[in-house]
N, CA, C and O atoms as a MOPAC input file, in Angstrom:
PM7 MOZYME 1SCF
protein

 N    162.86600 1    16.72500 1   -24.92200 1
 C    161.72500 1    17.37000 1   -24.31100 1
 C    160.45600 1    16.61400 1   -24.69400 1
 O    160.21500 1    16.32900 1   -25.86700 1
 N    159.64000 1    16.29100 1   -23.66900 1
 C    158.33000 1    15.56100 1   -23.70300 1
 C    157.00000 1    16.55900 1   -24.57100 1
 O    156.47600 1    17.55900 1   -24.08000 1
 N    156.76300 1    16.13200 1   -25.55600 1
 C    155.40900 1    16.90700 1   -25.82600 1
 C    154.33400 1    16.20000 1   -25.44600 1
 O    154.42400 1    14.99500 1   -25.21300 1
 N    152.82100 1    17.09600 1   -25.30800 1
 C    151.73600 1    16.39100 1   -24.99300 1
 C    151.27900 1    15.68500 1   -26.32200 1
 O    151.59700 1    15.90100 1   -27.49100 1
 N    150.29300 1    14.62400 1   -25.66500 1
 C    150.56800 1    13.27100 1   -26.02600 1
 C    149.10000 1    13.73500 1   -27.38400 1
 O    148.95700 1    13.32200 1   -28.53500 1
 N    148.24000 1    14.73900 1   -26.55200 1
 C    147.29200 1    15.66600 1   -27.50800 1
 C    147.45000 1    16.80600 1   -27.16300 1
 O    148.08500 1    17.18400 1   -26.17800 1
 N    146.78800 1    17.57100 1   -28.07900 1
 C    146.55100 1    19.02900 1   -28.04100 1
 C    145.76000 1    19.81900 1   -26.48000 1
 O    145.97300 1    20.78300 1   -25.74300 1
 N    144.72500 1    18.63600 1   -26.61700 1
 C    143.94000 1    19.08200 1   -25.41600 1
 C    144.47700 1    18.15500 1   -23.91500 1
 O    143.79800 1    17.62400 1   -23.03700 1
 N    145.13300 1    18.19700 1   -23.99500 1
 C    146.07300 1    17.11600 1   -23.07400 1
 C    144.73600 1    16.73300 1   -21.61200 1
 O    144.64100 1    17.05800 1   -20.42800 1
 N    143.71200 1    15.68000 1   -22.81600 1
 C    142.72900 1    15.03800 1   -21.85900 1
 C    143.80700 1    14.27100 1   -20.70200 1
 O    143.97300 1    15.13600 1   -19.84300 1
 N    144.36100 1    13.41100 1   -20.42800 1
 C    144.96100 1    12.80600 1   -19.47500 1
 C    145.32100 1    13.78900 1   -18.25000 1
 O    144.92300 1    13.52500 1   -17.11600 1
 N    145.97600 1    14.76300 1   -18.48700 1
 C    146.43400 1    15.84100 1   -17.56200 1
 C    145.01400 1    16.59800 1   -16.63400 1
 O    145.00000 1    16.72700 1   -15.41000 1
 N    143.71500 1    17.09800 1   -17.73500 1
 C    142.26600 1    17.23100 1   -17.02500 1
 C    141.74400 1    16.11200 1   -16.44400 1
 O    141.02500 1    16.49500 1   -15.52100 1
 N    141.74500 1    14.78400 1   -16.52800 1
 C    141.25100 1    13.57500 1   -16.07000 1
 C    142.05800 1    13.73000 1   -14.47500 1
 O    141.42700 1    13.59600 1   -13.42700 1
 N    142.99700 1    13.92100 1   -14.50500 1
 C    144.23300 1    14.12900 1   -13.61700 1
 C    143.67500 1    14.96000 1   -12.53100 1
 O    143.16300 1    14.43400 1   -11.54300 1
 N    143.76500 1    16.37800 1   -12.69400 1
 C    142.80400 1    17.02600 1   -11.91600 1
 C    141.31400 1    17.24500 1   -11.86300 1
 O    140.81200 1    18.11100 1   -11.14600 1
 N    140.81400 1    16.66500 1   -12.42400 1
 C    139.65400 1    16.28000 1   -11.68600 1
 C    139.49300 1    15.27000 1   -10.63500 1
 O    139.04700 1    15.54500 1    -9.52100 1
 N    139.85200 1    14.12400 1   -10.99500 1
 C    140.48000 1    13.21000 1    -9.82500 1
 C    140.84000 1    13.81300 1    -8.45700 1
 O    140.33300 1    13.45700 1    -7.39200 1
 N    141.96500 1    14.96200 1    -8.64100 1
 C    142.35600 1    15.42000 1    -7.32300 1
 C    141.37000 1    16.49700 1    -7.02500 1
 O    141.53300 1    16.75100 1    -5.83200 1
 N    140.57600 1    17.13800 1    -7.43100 1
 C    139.76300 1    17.66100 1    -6.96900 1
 C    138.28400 1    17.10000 1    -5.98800 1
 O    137.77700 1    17.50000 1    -4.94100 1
 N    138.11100 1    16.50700 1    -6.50500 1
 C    137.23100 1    14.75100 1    -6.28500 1
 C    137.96800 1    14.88100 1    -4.79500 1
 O    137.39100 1    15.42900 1    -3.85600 1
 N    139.46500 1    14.24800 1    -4.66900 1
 C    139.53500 1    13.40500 1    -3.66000 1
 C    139.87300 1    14.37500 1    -2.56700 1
 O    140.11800 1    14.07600 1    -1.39800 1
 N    139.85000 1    15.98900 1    -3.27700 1
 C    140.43900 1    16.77400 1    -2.04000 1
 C    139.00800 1    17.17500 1    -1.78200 1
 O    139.14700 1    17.67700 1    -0.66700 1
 N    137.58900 1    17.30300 1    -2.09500 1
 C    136.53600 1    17.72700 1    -1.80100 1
 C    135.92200 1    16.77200 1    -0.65300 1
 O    135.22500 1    17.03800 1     0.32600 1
 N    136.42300 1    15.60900 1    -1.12600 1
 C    135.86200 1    14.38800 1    -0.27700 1
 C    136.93500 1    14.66800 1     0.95200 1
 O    136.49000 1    15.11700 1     2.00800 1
 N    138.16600 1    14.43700 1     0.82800 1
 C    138.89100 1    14.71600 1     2.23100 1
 C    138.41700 1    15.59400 1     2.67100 1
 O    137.62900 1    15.22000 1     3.54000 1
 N    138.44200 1    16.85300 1     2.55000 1
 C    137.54400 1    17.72100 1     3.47600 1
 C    136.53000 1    17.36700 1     3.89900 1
 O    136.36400 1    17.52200 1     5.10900 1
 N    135.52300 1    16.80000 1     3.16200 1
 C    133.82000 1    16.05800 1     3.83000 1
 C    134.46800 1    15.25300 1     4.81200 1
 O    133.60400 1    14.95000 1     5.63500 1
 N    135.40600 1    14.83300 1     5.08200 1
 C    135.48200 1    13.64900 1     5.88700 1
 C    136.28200 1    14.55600 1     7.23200 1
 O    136.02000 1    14.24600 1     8.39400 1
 N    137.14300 1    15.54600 1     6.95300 1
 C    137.21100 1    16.35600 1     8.32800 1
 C    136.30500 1    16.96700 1     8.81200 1
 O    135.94700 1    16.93800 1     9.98900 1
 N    135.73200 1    17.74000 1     7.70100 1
 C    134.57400 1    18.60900 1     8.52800 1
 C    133.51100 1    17.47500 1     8.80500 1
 O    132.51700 1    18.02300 1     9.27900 1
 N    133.32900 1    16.14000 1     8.69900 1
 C    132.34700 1    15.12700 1     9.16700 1
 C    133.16600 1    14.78600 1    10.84800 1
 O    132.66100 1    14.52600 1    11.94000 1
 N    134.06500 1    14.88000 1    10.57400 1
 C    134.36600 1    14.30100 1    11.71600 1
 C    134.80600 1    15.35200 1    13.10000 1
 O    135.07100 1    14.96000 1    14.23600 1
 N    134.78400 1    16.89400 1    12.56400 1
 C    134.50900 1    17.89500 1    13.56600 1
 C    133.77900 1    17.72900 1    13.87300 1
 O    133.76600 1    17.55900 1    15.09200 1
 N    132.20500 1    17.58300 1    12.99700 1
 C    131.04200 1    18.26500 1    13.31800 1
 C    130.61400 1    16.73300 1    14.06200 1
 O    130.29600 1    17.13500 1    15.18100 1
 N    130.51200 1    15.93100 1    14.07700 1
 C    129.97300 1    14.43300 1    14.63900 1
 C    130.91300 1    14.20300 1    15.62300 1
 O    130.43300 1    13.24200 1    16.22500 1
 N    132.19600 1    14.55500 1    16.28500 1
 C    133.33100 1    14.46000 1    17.09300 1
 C    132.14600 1    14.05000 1    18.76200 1
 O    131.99500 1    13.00700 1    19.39800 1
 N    131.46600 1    15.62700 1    18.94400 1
 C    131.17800 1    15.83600 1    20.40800 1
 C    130.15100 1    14.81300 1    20.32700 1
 O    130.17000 1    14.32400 1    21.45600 1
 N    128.98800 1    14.01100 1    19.44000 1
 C    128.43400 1    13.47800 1    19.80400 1
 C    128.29300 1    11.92300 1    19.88100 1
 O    127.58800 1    11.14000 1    20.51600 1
 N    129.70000 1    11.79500 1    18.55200 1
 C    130.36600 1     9.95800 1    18.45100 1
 C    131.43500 1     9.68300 1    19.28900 1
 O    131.70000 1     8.65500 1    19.91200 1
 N    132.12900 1    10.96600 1    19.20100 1
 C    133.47100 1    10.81300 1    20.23300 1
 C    134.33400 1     9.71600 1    19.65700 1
 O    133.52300 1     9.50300 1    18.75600 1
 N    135.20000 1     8.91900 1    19.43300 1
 C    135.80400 1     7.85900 1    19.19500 1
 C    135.48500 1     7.47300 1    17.91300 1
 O    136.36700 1     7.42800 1    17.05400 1
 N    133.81200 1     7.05600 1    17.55500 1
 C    133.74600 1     6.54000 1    16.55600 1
 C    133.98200 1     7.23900 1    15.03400 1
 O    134.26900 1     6.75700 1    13.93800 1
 N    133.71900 1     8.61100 1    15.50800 1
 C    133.42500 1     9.54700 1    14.76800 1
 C    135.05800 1    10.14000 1    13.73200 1
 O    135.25200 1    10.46200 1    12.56000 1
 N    135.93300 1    10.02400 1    14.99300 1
 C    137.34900 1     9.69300 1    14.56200 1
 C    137.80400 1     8.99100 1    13.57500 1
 O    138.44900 1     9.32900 1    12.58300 1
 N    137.29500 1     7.66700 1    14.03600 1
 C    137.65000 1     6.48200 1    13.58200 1
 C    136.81700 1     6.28300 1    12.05200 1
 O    137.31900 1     5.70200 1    11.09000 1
 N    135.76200 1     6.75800 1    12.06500 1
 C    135.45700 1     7.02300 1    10.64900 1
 C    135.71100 1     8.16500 1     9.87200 1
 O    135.89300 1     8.10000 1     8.65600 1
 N    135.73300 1     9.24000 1    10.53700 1
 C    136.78200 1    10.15900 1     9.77400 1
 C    137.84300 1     9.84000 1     9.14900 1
 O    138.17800 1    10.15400 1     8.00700 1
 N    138.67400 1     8.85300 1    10.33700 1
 C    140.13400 1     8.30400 1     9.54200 1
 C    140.33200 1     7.68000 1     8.33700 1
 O    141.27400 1     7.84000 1     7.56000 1
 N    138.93100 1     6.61900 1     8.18600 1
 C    138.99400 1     6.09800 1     7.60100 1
 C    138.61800 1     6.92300 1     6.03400 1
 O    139.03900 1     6.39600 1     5.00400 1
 N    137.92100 1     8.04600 1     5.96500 1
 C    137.78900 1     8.15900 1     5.45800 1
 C    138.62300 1     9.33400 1     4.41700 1
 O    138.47100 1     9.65200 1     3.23700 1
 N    139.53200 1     9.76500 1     5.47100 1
 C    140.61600 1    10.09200 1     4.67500 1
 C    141.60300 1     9.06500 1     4.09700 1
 O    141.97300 1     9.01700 1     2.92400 1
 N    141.90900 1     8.39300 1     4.92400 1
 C    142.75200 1     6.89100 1     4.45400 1
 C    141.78200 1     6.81000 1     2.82900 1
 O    142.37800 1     6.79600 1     1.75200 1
 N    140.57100 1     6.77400 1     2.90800 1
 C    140.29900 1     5.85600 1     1.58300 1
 C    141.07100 1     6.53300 1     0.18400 1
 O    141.68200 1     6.11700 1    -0.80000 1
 N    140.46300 1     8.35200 1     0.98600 1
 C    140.61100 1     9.60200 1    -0.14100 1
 C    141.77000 1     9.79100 1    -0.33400 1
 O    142.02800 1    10.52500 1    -1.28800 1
 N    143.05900 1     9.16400 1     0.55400 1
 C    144.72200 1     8.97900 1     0.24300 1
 C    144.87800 1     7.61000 1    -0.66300 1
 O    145.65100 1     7.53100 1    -1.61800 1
 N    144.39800 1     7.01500 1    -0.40900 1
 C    143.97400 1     5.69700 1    -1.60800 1
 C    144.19200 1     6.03200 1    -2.62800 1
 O    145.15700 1     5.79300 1    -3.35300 1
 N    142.91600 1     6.88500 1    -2.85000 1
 C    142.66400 1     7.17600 1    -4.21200 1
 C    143.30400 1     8.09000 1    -5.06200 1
 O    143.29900 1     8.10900 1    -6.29300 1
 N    143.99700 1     9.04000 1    -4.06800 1
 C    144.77600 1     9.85600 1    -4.69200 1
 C    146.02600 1     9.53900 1    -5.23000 1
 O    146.50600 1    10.19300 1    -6.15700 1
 N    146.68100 1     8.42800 1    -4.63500 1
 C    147.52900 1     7.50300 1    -5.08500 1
 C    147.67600 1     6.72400 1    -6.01900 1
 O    148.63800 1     6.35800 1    -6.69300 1
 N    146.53600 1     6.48700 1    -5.99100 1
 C    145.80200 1     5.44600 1    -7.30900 1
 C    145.87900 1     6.29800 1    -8.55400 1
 O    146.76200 1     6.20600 1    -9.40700 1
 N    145.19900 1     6.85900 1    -8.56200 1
 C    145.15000 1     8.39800 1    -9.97200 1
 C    146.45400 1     8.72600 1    -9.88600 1
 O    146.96200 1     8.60700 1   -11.00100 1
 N    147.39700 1     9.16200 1    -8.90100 1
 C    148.52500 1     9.30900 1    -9.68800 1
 C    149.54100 1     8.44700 1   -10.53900 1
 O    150.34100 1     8.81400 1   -11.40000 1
 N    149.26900 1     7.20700 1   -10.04300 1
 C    149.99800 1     6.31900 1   -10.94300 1
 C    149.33500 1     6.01800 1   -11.94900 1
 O    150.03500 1     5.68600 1   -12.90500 1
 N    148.32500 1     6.00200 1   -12.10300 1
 C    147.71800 1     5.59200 1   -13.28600 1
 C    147.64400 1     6.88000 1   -14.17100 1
 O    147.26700 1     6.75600 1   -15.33700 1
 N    147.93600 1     7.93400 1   -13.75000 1
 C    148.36200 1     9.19400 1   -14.39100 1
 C    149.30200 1     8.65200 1   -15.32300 1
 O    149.07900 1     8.35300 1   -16.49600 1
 N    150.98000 1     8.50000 1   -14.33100 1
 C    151.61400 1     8.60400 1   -15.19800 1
 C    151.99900 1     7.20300 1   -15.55000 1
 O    153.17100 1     7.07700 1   -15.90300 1
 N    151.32100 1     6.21100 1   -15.53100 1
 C    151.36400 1     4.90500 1   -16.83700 1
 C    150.89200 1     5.41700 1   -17.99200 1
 O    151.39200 1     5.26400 1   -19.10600 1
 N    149.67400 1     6.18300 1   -17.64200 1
 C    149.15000 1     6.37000 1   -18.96300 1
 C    150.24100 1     7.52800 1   -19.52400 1
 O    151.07000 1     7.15100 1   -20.35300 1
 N    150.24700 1     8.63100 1   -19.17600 1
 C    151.28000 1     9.43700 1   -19.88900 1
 C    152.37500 1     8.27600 1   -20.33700 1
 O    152.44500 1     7.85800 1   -21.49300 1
 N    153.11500 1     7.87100 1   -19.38600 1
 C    154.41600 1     6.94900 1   -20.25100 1
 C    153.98700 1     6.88600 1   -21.09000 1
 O    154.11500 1     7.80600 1   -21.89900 1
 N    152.92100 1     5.30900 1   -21.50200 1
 C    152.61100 1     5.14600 1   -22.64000 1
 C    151.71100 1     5.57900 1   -23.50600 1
 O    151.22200 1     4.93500 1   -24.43400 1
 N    151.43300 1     6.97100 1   -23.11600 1
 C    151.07800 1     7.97800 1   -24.46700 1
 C    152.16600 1     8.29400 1   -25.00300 1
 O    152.18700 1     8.36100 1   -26.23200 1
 N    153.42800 1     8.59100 1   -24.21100 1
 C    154.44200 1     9.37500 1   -24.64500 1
 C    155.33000 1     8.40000 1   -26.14600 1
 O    155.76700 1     8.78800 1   -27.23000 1
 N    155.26300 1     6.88800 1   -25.40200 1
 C    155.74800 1     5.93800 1   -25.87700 1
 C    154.77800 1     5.46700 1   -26.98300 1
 O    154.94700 1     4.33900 1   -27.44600 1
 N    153.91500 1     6.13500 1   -27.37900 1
 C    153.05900 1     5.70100 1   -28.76100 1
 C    152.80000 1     3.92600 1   -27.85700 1
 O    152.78900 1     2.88500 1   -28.51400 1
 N    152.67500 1     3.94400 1   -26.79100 1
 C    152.49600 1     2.58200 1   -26.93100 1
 C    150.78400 1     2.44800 1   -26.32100 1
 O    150.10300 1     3.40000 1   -25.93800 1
 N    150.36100 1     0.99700 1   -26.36700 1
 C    149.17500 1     0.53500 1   -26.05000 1
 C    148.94900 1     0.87100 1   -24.16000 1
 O    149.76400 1     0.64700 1   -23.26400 1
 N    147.58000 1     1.45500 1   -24.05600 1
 C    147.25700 1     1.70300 1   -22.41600 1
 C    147.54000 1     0.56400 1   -21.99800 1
 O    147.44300 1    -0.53500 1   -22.54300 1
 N    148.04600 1     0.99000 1   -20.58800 1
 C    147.94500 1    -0.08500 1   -19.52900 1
 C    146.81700 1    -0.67100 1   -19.47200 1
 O    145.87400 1    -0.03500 1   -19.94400 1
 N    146.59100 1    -1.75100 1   -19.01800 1
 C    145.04400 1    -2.19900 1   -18.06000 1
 C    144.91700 1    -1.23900 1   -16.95400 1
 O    145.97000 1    -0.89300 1   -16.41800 1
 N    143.96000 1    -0.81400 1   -16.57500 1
 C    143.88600 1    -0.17900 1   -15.17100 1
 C    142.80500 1    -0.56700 1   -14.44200 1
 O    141.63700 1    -0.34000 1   -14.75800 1
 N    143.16600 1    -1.13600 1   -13.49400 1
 C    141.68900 1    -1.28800 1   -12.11100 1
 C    140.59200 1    -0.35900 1   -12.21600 1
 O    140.79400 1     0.81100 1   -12.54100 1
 N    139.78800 1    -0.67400 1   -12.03700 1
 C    139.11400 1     0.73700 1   -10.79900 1
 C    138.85100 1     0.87600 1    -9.04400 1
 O    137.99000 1     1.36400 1    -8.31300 1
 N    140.09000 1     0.16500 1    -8.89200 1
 C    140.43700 1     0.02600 1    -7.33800 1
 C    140.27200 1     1.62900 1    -6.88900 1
 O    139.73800 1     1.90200 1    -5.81500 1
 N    140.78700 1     2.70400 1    -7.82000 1
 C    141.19900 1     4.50800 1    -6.72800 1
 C    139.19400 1     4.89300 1    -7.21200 1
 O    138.86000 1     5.96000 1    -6.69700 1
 N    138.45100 1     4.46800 1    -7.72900 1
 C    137.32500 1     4.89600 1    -7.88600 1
 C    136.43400 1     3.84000 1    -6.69600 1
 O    135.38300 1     4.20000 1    -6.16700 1
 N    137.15600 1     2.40300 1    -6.41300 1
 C    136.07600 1     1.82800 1    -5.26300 1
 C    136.81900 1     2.40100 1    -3.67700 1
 O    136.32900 1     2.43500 1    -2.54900 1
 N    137.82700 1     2.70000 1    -4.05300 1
 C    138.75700 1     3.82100 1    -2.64100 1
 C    137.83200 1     4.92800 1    -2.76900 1
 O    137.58400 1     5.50600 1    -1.71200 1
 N    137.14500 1     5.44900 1    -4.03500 1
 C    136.77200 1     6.89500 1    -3.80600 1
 C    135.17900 1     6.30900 1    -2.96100 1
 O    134.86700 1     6.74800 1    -1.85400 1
 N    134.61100 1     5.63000 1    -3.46000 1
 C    132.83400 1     4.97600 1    -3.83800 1
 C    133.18800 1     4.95500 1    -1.72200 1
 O    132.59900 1     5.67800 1    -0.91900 1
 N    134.21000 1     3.97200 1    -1.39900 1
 C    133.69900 1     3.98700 1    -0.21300 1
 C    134.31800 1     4.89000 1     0.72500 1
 O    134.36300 1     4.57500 1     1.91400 1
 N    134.90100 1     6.21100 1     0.22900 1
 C    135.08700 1     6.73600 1     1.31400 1
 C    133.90500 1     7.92900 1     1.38800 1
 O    133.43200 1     8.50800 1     2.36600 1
 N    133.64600 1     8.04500 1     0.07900 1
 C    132.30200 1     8.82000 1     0.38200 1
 C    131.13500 1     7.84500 1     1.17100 1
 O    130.37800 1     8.39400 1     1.97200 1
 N    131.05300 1     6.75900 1     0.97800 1
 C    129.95600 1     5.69200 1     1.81000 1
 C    129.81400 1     5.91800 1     3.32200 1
 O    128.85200 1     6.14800 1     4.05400 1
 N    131.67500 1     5.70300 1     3.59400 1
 C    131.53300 1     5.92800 1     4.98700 1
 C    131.24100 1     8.11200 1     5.75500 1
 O    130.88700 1     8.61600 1     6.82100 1
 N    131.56600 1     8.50000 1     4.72200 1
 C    131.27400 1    10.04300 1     5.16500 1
 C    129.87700 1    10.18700 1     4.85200 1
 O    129.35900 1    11.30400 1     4.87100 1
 N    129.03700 1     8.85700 1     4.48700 1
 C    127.40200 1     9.34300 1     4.18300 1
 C    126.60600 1     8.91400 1     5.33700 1
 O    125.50100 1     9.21300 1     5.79100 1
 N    127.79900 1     7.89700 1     5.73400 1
 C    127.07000 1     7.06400 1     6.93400 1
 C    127.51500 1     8.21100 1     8.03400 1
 O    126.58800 1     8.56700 1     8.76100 1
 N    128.21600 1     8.56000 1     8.16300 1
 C    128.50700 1     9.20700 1     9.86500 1
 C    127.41500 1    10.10500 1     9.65300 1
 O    126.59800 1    10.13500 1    10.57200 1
 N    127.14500 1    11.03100 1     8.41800 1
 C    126.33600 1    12.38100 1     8.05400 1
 C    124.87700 1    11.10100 1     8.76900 1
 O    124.33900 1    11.29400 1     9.85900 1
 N    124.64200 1    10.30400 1     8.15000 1
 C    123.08100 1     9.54800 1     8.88000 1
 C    123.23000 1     9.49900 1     9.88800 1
 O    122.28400 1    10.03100 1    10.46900 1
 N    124.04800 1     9.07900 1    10.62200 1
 C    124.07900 1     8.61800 1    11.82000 1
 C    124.13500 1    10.35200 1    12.79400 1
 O    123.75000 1    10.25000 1    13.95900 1
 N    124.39600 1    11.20800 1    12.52800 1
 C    124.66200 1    12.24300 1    12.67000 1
 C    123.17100 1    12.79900 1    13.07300 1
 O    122.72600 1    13.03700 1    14.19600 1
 N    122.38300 1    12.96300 1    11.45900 1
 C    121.22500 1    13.27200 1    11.76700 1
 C    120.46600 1    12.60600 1    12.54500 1
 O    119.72500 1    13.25100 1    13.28600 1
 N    120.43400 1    10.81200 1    12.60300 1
 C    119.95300 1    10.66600 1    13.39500 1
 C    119.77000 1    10.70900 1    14.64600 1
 O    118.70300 1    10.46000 1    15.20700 1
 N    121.29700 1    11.18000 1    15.42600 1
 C    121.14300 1    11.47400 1    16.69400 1
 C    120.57300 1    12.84100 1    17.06600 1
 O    120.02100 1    13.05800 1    18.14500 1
 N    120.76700 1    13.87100 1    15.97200 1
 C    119.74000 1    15.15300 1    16.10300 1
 C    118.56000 1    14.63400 1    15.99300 1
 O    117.98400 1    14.94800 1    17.03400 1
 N    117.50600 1    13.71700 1    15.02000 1
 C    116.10200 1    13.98200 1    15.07200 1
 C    115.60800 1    12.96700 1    16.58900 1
 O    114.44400 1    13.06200 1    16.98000 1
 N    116.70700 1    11.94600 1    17.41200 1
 C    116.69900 1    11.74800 1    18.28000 1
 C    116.60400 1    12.34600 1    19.76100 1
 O    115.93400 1    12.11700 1    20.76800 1
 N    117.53200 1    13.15200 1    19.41200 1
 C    117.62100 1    14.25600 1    20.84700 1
 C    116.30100 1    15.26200 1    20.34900 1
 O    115.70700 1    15.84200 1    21.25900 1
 N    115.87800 1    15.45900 1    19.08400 1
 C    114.67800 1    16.70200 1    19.35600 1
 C    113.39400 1    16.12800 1    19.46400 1
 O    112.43400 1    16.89600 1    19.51600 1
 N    113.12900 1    14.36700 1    19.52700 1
 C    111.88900 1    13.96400 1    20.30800 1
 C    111.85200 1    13.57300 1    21.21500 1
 O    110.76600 1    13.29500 1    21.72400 1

């Protein structure tokens, strides 16, 4: 039987926070791409997609690097190296859900002059 690797089993909270992160952002990126749909049509999709694609990235990313690190907590052994590839998956999928939100407003302060 596996015990935790600490008491406060930081790795496991690092863990979900991560997925909380990437499920807050997936949602920004559907409800971006409802709400911008009728007036990008296509593009609006297409950056939506992308911007779940990134937030599946990243969620992927954190889980393996979850459990490397558990292994080798478990294994008393030395951390992996780890990228921060699932944090530049996270950086730009919020980028692109900041851009549709601009582009968004700007076609509202457009249509109201």
């Amino acid at each position: 039987m596996e015990h935790p690797f600490d008491p406060g089993l930081q790795p496991e909270r690092t863990l979900l926070a991560w997925q909380r992160t990437v499920l807050a952002l997936a949602v920004g990126a559907i409800v971006g791409m409802r709400l911008t749909a009728p007036a990008f049509g296509g593009v609006a999709t297409v950056a939506g997609l992308i911007g779940l694609t990134l937030t599946l990235a990243a969620y992927v990313g954190v889980r393996f690097r979850y459990r490397r690190a558990h292994a080798a907590l478990q294994a008393r052994a030395a951390l992996p190296e780890s990228g921060a590839w699932p944090l530049a998956a996270l950086a730009a999928g919020a980028v692109s859900l900041g851009v549709l939100g601009l582009a968004y407003l700007g076609e509202g302060i457009r249509l109201a002059l």
